[in-house]
N, C-alpha and C positions, 0 to 999 in steps of 0.2 A: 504494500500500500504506500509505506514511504517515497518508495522507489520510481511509483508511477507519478506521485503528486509533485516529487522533486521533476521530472520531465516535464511534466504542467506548467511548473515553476518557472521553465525557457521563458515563457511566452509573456512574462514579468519583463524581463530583458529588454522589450522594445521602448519604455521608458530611457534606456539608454541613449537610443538614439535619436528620439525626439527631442529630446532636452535643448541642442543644439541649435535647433528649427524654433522652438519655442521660443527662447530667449533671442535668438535673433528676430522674433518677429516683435518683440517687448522692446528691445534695447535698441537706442540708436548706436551707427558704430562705433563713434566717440565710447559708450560707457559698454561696450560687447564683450570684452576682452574679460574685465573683469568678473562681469555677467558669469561668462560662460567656465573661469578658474573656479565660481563660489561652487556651481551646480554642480561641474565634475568634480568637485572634492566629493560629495557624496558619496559615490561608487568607489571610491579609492581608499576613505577611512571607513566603509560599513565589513569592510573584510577583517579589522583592523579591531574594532567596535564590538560587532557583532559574535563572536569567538568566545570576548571576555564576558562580555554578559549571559550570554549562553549557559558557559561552563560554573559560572557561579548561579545561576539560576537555577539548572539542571541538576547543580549539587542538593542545592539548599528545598526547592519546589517540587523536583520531579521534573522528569525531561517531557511532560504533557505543558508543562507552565511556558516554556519555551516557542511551544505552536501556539497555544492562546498570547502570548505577549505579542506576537506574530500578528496574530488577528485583530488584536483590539489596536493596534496600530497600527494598521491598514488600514480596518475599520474606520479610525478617528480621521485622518489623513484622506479618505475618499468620502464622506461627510465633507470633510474639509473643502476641498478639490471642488467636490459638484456644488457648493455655495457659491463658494467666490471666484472661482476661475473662470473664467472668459475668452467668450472664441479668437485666437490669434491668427487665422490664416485669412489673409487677407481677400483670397478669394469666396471666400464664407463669405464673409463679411460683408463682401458688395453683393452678393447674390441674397442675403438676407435683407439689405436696406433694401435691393430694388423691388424684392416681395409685399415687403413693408409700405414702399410708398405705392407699387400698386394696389395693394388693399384701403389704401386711405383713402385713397385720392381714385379709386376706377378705371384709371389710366391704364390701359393694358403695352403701351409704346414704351414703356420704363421698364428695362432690361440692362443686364449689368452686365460689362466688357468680356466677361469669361464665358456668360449664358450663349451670346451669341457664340464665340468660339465653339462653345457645346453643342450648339442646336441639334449637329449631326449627332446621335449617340454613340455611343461604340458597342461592336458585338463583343459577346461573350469571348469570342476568338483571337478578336484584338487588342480586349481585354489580357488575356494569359499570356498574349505574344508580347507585349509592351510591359507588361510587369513582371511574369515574371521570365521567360523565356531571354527577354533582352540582357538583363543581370549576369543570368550565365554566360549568355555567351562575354559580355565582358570581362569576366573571369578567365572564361579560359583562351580567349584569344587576347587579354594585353599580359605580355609578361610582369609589366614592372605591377600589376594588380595580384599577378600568381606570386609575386616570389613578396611582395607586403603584405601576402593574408597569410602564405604557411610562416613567412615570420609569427606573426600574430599569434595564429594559432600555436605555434612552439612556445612563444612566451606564454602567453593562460596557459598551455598545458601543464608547462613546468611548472608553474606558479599555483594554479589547482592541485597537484600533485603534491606539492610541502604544505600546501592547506590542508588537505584530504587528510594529511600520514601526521605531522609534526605533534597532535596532541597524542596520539600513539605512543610517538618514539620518545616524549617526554613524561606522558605517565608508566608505561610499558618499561623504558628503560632506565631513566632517570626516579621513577619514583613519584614523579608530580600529582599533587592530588588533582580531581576535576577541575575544581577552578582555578588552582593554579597552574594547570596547564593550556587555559585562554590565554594567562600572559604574554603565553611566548609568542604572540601575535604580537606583539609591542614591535618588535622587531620590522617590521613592514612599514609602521608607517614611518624610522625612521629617514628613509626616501622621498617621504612626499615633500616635505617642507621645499626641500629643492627645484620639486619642479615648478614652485609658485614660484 
């Protein structure tokens, strides 16, 4: 069960890569820069974070308290999220005002610069061809994209791999109790500071 919902779990990930988009549609470029060091700190100390409170959680609660802390703050954070957040993509946007102001106002000649681009729809076919179809082939015909993703992919792997093992190798062999072997995540973030 763990095993399937940890797979589930991928699909979390895409917050990763919105972030970017997000914040560049929030921030002019003057203040982007900064913008976008705060948000990716996130995903760089919750490996970091995340570990230590676990192990002393999971000590002290039981490792069920660990997936409820999980839940209630998600939970709290997507409460959060659907209140106050607001649509950033600017093509929404124009396509909602000009909805807007045709419903006010009866005008049906009030269409937004994307709608008409859209008017033609796309099939289902040129749908999967332009999404996802096109992706790969970008992958596998630009080299300089193959030889920066298996980079990539080498570094997370490694880096999951002494995530995965290290509370192991320090309770197992060292001795560490549970929560004190979250500690030894301390270790990782000594690197970040650097990259800001």
């Amino acid at each position: 069960m763990l095993i399937a919902f940890r797979f589930l779990n991928g699909s979390a990930v895409v917050t990763v890569v919105l972030n970017p988009s997000i914040v560049s549609d929030l921030y002019p470029v003057e203040q982007r820069g900064r913008a976008l060091a705060i948000t990716g700190f996130g995903p760089l100390i919750g490996p970091v974070i995340g570990p230590i409170v676990g192990s002393y959680l999971g000590g002290t609660a039981g490792w069920r308290w660990t997936f409820w802390l999980m839940a209630i703050l998600s939970g709290a954070c997507e409460i959060l999220f659907l209140v106050f957040f607001r649509e950033t993509y600017k093509v929404r946007i124009l396509q909602q005002k000009a909805a807007r102001i045709t419903n006010e106002t009866g005008d049906e000649s009030v269409w937004s610069k994307y709608e008409v681009e859209d008017a033609e729809k796309r099939t289902v076919k040129e749908v999967m061809k332009e999404d996802f179809i096109r992706p790969m082939q970008m992958l596998i015909f630009s080299p300089a994209l193959i030889l920066l993703s298996l980079y990539v992919a080498i570094v997370y792997g490694y880096m999951y791999l002494v995530m995965t093992t290290i509370t192991m190798v320090f309770e197992g062999l060292y001795g560490f109790s549970e929560g004190s072997s979250g500690l030894s995540f301390l270790g990782l973030s000594k690197s970040y500071p650097d990259r800001f």
